[in-house]
C-alpha positions as CSV (number, residue, x, y, z in Angstrom):
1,X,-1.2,155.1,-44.9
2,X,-0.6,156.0,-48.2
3,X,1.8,153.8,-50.9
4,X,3.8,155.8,-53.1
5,X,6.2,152.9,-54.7
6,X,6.5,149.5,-55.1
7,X,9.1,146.8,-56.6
8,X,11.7,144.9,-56.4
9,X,14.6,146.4,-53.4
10,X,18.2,146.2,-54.5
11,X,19.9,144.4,-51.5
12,X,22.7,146.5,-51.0
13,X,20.1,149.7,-50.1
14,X,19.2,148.1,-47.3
15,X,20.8,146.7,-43.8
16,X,21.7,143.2,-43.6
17,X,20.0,142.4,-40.3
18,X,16.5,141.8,-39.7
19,X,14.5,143.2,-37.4
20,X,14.8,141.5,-33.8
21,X,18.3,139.8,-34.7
22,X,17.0,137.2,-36.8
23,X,20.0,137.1,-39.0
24,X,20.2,138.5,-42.7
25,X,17.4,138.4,-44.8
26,X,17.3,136.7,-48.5
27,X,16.2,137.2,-51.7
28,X,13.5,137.7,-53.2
29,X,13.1,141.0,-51.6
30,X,9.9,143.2,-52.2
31,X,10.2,147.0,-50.9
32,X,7.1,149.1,-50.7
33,X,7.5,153.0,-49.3
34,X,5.5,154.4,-47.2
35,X,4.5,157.7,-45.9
36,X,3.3,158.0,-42.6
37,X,4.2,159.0,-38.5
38,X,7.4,157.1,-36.8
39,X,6.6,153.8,-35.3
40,X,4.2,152.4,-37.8
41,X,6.3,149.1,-38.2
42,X,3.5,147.2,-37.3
43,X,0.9,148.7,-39.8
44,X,4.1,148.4,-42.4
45,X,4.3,144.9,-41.5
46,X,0.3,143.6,-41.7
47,X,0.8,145.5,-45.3
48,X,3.4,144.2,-46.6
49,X,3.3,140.8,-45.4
50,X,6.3,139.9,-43.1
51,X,7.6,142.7,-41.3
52,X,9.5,146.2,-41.8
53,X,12.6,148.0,-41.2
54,X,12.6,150.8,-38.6
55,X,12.6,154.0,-39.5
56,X,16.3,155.9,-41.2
57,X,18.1,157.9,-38.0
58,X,16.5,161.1,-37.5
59,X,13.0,159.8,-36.7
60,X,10.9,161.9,-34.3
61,X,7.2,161.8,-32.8
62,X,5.0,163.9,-35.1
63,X,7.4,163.8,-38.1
64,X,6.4,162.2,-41.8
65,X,9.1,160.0,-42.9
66,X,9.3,157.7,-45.7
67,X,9.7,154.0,-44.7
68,X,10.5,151.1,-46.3
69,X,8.8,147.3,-46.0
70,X,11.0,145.0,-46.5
71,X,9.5,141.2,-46.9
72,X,11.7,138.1,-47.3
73,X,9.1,135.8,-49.0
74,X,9.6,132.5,-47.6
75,X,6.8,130.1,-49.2
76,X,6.0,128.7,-44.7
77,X,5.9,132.6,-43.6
78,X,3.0,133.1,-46.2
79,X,1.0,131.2,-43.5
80,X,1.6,133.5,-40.7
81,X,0.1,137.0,-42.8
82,X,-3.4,137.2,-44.4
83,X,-2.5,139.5,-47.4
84,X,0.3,139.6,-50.2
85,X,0.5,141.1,-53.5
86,X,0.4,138.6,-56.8
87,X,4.0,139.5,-56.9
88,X,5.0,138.8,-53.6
89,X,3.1,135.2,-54.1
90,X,5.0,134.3,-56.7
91,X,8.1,135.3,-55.7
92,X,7.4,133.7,-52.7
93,X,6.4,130.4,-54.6
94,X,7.2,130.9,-58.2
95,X,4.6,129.7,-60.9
96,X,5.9,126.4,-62.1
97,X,4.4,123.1,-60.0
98,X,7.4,120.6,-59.0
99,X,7.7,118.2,-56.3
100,X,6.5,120.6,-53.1
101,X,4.3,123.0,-55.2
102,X,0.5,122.4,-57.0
103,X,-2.0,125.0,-57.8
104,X,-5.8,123.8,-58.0
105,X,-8.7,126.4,-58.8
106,X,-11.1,124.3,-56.4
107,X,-10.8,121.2,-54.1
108,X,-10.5,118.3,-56.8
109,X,-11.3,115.1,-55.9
110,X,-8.3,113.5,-56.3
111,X,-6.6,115.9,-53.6
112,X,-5.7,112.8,-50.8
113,X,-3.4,111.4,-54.1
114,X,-1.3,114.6,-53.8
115,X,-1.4,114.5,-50.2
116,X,-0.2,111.3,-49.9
117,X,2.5,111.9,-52.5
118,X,4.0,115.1,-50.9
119,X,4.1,113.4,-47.2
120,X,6.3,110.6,-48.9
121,X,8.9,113.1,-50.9
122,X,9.4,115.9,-48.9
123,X,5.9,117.8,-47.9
124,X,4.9,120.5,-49.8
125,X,2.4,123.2,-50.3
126,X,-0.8,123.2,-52.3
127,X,-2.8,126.4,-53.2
128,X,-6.2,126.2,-54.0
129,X,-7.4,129.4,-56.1
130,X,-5.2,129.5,-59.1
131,X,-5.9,127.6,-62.3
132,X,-3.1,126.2,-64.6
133,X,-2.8,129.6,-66.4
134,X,-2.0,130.9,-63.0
135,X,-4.7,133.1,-62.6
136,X,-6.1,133.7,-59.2
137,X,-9.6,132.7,-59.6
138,X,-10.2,132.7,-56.0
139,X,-11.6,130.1,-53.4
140,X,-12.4,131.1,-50.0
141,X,-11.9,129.3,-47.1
142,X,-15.5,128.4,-46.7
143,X,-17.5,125.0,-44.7
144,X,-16.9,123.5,-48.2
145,X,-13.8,124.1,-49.0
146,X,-12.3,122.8,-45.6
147,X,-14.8,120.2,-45.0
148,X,-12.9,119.0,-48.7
149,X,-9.7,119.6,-47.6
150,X,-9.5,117.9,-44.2
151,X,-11.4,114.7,-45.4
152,X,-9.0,114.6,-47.8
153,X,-6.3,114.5,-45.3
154,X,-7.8,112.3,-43.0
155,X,-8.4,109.3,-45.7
156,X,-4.3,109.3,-45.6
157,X,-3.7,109.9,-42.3
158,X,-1.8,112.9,-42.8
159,X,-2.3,116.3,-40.6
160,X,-2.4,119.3,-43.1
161,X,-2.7,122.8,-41.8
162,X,-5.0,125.3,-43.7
163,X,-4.4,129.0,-44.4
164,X,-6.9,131.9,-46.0
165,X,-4.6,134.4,-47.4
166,X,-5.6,137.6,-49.9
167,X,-3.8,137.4,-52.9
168,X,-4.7,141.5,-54.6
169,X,-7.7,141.3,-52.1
170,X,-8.6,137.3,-53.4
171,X,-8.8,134.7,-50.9
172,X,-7.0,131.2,-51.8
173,X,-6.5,128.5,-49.6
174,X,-2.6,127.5,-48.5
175,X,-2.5,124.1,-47.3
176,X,0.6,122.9,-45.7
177,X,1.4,119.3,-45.9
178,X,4.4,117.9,-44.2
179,X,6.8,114.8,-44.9
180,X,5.9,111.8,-43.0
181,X,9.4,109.7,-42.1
182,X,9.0,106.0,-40.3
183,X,6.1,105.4,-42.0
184,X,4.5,104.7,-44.9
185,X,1.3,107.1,-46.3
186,X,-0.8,105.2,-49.1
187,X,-3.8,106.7,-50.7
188,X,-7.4,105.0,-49.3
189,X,-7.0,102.3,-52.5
190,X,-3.6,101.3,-50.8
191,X,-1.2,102.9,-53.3
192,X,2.7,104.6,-52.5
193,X,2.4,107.9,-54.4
194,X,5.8,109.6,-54.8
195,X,6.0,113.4,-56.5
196,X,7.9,113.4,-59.6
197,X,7.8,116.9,-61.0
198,X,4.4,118.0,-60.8
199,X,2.8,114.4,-60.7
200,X,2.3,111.8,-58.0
201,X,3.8,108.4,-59.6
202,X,2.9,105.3,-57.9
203,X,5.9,102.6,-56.8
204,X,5.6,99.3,-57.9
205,X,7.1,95.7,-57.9
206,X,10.9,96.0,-56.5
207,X,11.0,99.9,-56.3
208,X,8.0,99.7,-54.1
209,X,9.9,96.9,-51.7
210,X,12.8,98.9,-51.7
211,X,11.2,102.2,-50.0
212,X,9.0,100.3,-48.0
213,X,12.3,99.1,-46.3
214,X,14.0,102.2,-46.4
215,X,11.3,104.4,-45.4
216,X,10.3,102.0,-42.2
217,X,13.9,101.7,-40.7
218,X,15.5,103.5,-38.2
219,X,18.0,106.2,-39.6
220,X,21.4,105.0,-38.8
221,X,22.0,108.7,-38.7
222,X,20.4,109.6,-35.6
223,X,22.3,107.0,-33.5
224,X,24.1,108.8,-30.9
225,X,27.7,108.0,-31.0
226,X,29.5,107.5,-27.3
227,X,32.6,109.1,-26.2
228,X,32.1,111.7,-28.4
229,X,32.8,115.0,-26.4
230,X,32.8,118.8,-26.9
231,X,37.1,118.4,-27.1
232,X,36.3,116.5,-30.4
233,X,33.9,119.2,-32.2
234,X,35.4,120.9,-35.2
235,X,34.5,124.8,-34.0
236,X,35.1,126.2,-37.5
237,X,32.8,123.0,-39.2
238,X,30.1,123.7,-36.8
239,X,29.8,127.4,-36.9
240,X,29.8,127.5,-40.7
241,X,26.5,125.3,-40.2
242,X,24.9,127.7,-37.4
243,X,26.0,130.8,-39.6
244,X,24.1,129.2,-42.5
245,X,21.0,128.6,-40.4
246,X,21.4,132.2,-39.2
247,X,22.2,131.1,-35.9
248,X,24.9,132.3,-32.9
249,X,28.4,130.9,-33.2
250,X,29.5,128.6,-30.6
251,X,32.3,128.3,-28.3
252,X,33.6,125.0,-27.1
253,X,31.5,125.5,-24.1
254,X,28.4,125.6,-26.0
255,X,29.5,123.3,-28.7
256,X,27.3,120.1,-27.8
257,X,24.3,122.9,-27.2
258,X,24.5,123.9,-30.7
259,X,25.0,120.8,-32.1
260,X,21.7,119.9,-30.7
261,X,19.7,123.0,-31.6
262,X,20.5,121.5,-35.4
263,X,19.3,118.0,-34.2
264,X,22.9,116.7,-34.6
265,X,23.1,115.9,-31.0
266,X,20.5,113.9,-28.4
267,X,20.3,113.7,-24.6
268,X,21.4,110.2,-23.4
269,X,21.9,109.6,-20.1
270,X,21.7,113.3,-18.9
271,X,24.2,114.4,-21.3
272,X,24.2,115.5,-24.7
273,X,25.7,113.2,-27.3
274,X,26.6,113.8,-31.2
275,X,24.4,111.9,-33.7
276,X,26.1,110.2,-36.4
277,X,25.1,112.8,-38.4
278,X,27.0,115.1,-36.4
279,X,29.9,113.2,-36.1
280,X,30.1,113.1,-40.0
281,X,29.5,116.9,-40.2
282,X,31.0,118.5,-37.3
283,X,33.8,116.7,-36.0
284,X,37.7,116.7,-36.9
285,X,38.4,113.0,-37.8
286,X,34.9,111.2,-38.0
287,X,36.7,108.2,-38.9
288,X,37.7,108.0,-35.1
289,X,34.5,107.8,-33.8
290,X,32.7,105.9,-36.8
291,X,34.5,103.1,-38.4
292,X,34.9,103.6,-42.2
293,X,33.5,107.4,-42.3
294,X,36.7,108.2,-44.5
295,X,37.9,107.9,-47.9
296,X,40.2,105.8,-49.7
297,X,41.7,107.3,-52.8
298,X,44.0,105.5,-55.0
299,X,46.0,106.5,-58.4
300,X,46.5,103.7,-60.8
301,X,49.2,103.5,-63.2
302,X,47.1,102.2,-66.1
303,X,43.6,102.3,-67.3
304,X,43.1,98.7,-67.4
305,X,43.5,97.0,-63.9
306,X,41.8,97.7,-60.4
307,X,44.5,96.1,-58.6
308,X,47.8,96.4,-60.3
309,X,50.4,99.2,-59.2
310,X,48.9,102.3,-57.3
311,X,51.1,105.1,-57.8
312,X,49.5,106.7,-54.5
313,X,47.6,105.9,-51.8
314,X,46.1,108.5,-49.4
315,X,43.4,108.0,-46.8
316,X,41.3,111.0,-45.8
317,X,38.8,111.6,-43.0
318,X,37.5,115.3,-42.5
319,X,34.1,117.4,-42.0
320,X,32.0,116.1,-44.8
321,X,31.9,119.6,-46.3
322,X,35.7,120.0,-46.5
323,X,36.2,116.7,-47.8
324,X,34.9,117.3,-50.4
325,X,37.1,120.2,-51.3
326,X,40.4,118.2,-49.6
327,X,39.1,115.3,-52.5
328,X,38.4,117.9,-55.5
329,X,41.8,119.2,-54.7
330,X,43.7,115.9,-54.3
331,X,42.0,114.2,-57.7
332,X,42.7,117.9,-60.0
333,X,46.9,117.6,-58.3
334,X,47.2,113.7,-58.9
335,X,45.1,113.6,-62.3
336,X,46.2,114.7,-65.5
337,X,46.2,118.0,-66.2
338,X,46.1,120.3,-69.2
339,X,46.5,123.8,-70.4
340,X,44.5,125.9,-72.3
341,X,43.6,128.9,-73.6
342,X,40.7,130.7,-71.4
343,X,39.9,134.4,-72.4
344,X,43.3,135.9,-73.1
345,X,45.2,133.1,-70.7
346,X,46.2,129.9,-70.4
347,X,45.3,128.1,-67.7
348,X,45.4,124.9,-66.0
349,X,42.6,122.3,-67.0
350,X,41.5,119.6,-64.9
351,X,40.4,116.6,-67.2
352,X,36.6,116.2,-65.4
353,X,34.5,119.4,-64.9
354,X,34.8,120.7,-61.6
355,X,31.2,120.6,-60.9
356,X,30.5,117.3,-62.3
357,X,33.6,116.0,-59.5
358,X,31.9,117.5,-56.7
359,X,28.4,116.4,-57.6
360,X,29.6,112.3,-57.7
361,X,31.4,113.2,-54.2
362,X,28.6,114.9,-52.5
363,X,26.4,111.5,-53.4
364,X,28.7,109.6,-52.6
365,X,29.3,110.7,-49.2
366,X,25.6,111.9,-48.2
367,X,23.9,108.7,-49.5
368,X,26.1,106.0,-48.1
369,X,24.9,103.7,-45.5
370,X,25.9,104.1,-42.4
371,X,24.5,100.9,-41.4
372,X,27.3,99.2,-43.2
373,X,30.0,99.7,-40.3
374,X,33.6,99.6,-41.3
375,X,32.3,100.3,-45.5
376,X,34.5,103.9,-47.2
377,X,33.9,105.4,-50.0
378,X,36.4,104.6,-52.4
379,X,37.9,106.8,-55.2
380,X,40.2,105.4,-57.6
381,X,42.0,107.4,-60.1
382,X,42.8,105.5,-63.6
383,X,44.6,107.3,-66.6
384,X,41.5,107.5,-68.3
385,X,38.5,107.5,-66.2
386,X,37.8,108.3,-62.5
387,X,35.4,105.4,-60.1
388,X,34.0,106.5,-57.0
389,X,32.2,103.7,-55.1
390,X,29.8,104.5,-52.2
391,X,28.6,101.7,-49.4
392,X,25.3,100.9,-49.8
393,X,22.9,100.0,-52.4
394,X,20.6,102.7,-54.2
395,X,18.2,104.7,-51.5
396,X,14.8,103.6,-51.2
397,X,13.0,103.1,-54.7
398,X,15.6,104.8,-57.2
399,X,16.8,102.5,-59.6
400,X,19.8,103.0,-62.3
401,X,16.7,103.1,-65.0
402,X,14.9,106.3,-62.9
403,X,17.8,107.8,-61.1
404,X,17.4,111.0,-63.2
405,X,14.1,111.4,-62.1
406,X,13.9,110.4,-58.7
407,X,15.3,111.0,-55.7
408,X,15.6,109.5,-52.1
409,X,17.5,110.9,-49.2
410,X,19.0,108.2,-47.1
411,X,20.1,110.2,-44.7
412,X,17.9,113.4,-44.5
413,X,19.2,115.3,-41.9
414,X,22.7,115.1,-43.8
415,X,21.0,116.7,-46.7
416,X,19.3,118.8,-44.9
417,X,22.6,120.2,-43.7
418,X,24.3,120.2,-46.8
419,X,21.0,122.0,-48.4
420,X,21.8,124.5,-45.8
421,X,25.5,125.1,-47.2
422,X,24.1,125.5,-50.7
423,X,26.4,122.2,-51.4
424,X,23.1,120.1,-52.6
425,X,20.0,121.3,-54.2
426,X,16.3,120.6,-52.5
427,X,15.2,118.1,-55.7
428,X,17.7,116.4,-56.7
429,X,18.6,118.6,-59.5
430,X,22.7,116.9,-58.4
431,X,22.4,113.7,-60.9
432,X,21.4,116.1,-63.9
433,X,24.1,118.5,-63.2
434,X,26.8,115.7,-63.7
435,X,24.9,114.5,-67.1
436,X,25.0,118.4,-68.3
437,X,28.5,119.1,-67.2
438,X,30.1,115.9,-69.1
439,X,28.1,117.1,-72.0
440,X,29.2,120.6,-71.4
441,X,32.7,119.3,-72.2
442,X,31.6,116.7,-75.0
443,X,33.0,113.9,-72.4
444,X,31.2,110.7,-72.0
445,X,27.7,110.3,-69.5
446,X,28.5,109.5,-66.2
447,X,28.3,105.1,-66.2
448,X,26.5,103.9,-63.1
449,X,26.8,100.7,-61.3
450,X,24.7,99.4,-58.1
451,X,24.6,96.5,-56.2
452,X,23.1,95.4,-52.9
453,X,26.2,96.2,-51.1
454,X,27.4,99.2,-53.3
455,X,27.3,102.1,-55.7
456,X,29.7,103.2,-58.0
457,X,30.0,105.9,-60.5
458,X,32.2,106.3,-63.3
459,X,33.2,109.4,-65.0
460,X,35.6,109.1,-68.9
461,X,37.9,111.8,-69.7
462,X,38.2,111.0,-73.2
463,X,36.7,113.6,-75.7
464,X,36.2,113.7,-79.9
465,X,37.8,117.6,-79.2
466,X,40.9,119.0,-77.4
467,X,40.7,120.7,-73.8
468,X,40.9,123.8,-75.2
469,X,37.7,123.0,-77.5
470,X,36.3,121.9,-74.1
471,X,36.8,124.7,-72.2
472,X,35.8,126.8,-75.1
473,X,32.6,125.0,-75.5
474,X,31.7,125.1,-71.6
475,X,31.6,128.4,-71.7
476,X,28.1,128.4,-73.8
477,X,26.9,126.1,-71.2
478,X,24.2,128.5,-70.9
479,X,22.4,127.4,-74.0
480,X,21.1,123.9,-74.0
481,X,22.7,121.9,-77.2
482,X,23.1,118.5,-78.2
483,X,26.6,117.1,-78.5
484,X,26.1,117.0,-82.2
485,X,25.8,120.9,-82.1
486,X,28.4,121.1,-80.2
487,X,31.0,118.9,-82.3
488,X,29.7,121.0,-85.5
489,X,30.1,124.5,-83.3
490,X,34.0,123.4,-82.7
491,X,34.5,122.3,-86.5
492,X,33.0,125.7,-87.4
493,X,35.7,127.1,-84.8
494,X,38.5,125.6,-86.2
495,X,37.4,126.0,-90.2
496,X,36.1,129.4,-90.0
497,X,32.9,127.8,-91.6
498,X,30.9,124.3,-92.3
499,X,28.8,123.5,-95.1
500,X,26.7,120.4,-95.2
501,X,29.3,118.0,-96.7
502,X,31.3,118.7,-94.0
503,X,28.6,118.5,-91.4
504,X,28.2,114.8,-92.8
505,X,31.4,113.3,-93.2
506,X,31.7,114.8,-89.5
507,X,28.8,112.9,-88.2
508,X,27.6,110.3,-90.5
509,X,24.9,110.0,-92.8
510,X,22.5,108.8,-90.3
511,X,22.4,112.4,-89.1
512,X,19.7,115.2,-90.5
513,X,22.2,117.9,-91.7
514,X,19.4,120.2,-93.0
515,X,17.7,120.3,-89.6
516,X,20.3,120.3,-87.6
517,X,21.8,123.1,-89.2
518,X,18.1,125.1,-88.8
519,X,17.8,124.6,-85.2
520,X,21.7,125.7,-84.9
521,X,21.0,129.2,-86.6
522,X,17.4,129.6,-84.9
523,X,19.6,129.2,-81.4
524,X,21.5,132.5,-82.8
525,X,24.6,129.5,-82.7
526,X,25.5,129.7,-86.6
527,X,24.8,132.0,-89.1
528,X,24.0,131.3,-93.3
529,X,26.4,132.3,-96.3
530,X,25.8,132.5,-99.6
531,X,22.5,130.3,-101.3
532,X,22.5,127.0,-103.1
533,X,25.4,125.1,-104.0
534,X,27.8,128.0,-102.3
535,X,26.0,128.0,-99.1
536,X,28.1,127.7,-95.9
537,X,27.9,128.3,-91.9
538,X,29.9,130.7,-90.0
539,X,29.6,131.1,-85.6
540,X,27.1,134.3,-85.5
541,X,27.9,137.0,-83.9
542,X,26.4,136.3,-80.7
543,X,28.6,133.4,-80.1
544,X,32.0,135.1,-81.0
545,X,31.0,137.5,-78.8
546,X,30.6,135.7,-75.8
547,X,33.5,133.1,-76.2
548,X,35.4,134.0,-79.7
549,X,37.3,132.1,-82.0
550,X,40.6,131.9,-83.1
551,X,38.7,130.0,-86.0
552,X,38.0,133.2,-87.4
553,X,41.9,134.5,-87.5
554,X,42.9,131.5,-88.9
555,X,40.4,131.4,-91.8
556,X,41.9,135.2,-92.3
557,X,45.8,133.8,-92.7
558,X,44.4,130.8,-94.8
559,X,42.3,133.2,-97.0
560,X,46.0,135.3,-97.5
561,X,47.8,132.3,-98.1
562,X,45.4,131.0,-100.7
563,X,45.1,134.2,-102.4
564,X,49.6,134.0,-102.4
565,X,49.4,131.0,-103.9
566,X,47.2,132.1,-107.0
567,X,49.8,134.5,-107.9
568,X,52.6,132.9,-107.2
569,X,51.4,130.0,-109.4
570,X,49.2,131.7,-111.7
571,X,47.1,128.5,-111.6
572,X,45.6,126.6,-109.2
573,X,42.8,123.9,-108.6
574,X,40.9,123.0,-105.4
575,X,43.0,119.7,-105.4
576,X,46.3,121.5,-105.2
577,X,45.3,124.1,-102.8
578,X,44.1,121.6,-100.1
579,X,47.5,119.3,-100.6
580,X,49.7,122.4,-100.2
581,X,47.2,124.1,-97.4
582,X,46.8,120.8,-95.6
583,X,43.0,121.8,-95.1
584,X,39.7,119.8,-96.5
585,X,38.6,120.6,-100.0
586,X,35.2,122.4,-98.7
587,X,37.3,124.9,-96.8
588,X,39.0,125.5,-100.0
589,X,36.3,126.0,-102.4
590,X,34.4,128.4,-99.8
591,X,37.5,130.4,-99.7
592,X,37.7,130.5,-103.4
593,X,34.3,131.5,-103.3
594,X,34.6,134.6,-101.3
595,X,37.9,135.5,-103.3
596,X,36.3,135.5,-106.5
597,X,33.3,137.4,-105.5
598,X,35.8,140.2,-104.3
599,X,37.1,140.3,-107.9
600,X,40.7,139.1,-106.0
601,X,40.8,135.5,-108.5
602,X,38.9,133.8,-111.4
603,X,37.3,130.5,-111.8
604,X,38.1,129.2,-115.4
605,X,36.7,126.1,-117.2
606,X,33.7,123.9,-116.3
607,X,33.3,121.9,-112.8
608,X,35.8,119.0,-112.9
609,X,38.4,120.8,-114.8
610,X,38.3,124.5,-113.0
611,X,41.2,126.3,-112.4
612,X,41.7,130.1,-110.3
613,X,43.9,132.3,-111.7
614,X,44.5,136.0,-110.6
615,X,42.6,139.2,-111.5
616,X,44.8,141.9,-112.6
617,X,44.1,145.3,-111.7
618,X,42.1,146.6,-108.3
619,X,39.9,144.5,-106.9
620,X,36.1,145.3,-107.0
621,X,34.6,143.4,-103.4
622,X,31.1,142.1,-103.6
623,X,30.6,141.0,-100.0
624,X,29.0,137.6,-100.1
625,X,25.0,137.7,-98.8
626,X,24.2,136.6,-95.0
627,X,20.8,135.0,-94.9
628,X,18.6,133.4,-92.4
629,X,18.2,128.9,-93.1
């Protein structure tokens, strides 16, 4: 069998079924073509790793046709094939360590640590063979090599599973460690180890009580919840969860069957019964069945009181997933809301970014405790701010001081669901997002507040900018910024420019203009006019042409109106031009600037006392000089 290409498939050349019925396959998708006789799947398949399409129509017995492998490289199915390419491994795995992912060149001595730490976050994989330049240096699964490994193991109590596989004809060494749940997993000198990025962090002092409790407890989730029956199922809620776990829709029949197959259902009795998990997910009024799985949503009136006059009450109780969007939808209607200019249109605003909303639902509503019967999440809707308040103290050892950096599912088969749905990400990425989206927008950080019996977070909807600065500025979300480049990005797209003196009396003098101003052109964000004393800042190109700026027409009918007034005068100083212009005395000396180095005015007499008068005769432009900081 003979390769003749190899890279990366585009999706829509190939069908959207796998072989066998197994449901649609995902990216990343490696192809590799093959000539050779009809019914070769099999070879296809040992080559390239998972398995191969059929051959096109037409195929025959005795005919060459060209066939293409087609491998969906999921990081488990690496342990069921002995051979991948370097490429396929990392786009099965990707190269950067985090909390399910390590790379060792040998069996290190500390390996039982990392063990331990995976089995109490969410399992993992470690891959022995590839040094932290991620080269595959090799290590084959030899007497030494798994002797190391399974002692490892075995000092923790934790059953790993152990895989040679050829990575470009190298052996390393997959091993598979799973989470551990109902128990806790401490390292043989009796520490908790949990994986924070690409580290295992010990737990200590109330953090470490915390999670032992947590992690010991029966999940309230998988109770089973009586007199729930098939007639109570929300058929359109449930099959989006099969479809998203590629598997076959279900009729009300088969409802309880399928609910099961997700592990949202358990025999009791002889009969199947819905978990409160499934309850939450899968039914059409949960609040029915559980006492206080709904939400309360109240408007205020004012910013200042929690129980003065609501304007509106509502009470909502739905399939966790479409809750969410009823709530998103209810806050953006009730809430203020603004219009503003996005692309050529105006549109409606809503005051908190839509992402950032979602995010403090989702958490809300997945990491409650269920335990505490009769508790809803409460959202309450002020003129100024929004609070949404979740039963249930912070999950196992996260605290308001490391909630960025950790995370603990309370109720991991809820995730897991939701992880399913694309609604939550698999490390807790969710708590960053709604930091990055209120900064997106220049709004305040989320507040947090925890207590034994609750946690609430508060978003601000105030700004230092208008909405349509916001939404302008969201749109260069893509490129990370601090909010003092982004208050100087939307002074530069209202003035046309900024120079340093602006820059300070806009942030203060505690503030390192020079820098600031370095680290804004090297991010292609601003661009350099002019040296010395007549050096300004204009948005480069790049950024106009992603988002534009109406800051650049308006500094074109200032620069017309400033020119008018010279000649209408015949005299004017910067004083009088900013008075009758309305605009800061920087703005007008730049302008001047570029007038008079396009031969259009004249500066006359010294500093204090200079004047601009007009040029007679055509103009001779000198185009001021662009420069890197």
């Amino acid at each position: 069998m003979e390769i003749q290409e190899r890279g990366l498939a585009e999706e829509s050349l190939f069908p959207d079924r796998r072989p066998g019925g197994a449901g649609p396959w995902t990216a990343p998708v490696w192809s590799t073509r093959v000539r050779g006789e009809p019914g070769l799947r099999s070879t296809l398949a040992q080559h390239s790793g998972i398995f191969a399409l059929d051959c096109g129509v037409g195929c025959s017995a005795g005919s060459t046709y060209d066939y293409v492998g087609v491998v969906v490289l999921n990081p488990s199915e690496l342990f069921s094939v002995s051979a991948v390419s370097a490429g396929e491994l990392w786009a099965a795995v990707g190269r950067v360590e985090h909390e399910r992912l390590d790379f060792k060149a040998r069996v290190p001595k500390g390996l039982s640590d990392t063990f331990a730490a995976m089995a109490m976050t969410s399992g993992g994989i470690v891959v022995i063979g590839i040094d932290d330049e991620r080269q595959v240096v090799g290590a084959p699964l030899d007497q030494d090599v798994y002797d190391g490994v399974m002692t490892a193991g075995h000092d923790v109590e934790v059953s790993v599973r152990t895989h040679e596989l050829l990575v470009d004809g190298i052996p390393v060494v997959l091993i598979e460690v799973p989470a551990v749940a109902g128990r806790l997993v401490t390292t043989p000198n009796g520490r908790v180890l949990r994986r924070v990025g690409s580290s295992n962090q010990p737990l200590r002092g109330d953090a470490l009580a915390r999670f032992v409790r947590a992690i010991t407890l029966h999940p309230r989730e998988d109770d089973p919840v009586p007199d729930v029956t098939a007639v109570d199922v929300d058929l359109d809620a449930l099959n989006e969860l099969l479809s998203a776990q590629k598997r076959p829709r279900a009729t009300r029949r088969t409802a309880l069957k399928s609910m099961a197959d997700l592990g949202l259902a358990v025999q009791r009795d002889g009969s199947l019964v819905p978990t409160v998990a499934g309850v939450v997910l899968a039914t059409t009024v949960p609040d029915a069945h559980i006492r206080g799985a709904r939400v309360q949503f109240v408007e205020r009136q004012d910013a200042a009181s929690r129980t003065g006059a609501s304007k509106s009450r509502r009470t909502l109780s739905a399939p966790l997933p479409r809750l969410v969007d009823d709530l998103v939808a209810l806050i953006e209607a009730s809430g203020q809301r603004h219009e503003a200019v996005v692309g050529l249109r105006r549109e409606v605003v809503p005051a908190y970014p839509r992402e950032v909303l979602r995010e403090a639902l989702l958490n809300a509503l997945a990491h409650r405790d269920y335990q505490l019967s009769g508790g809803t999440v409460d959202v309450t809707l002020f003129t100024d701010r929004l609070e949404v308040r979740s039963p249930g103290g912070l999950a196992g050892h996260v605290t308001l001081d490391n909630l960025r950096n950790e995370h603990f599912s309370r109720n991991g088969r809820l995730m897991g669901a939701l992880k399913s749905l694309d609604l939550v990400d698999e490390f807790g990425e969710g708590v960053d997002r709604m930091y990055e989206g209120m900064a997106g927008r220049l709004l305040p950080e989320p507040a947090w507040m925890a207590t034994d019996a609750s946690v609430t977070v508060v978003l601000r909807s105030e700004s230092p900018v208008s909405i349509d600065d916001q939404v302008w500025l969201s749109m260069l979300s893509a490129t990370p910024m601090t909010a003092d480049e982004r208050r100087v990005l939307v002074q530069a797209r209202h003035e046309g420019r900024v120079t340093r003196r602006s820059v300070r009396a806009l942030l203060g003098s505690d503030v390192d203009v020079s820098a600031l101003l370095r680290g804004m052109f090297y991010k292609a964000l601003l661009v350099q006019v002019g040296e010395r004393g007549g050096t300004y800042y204009e948005l480069s190109r790049e950024v106009v042409a992603r988002v534009g700026s109406y800051g650049i027409a308006a500094q074109a009918r200032r620069r017309e109106q400033l020119l008018e007034l010279v000649r209408t005068r015949g005299r004017l100083s910067v004083a009088d031009a900013a008075v009758e212009l309305r605009i800061p005395k920087e703005v007008v000396r730049g302008l001047l600037a570029d007038l008079t180095s396009e031969g259009l005015v004249q500066a006359v007499g010294n500093t204090r006392a200079r004047v601009y008068t007009p040029v007679e005769g055509p103009a001779s432009a000198r185009p001021g000089k662009r420069r890197g900081v």
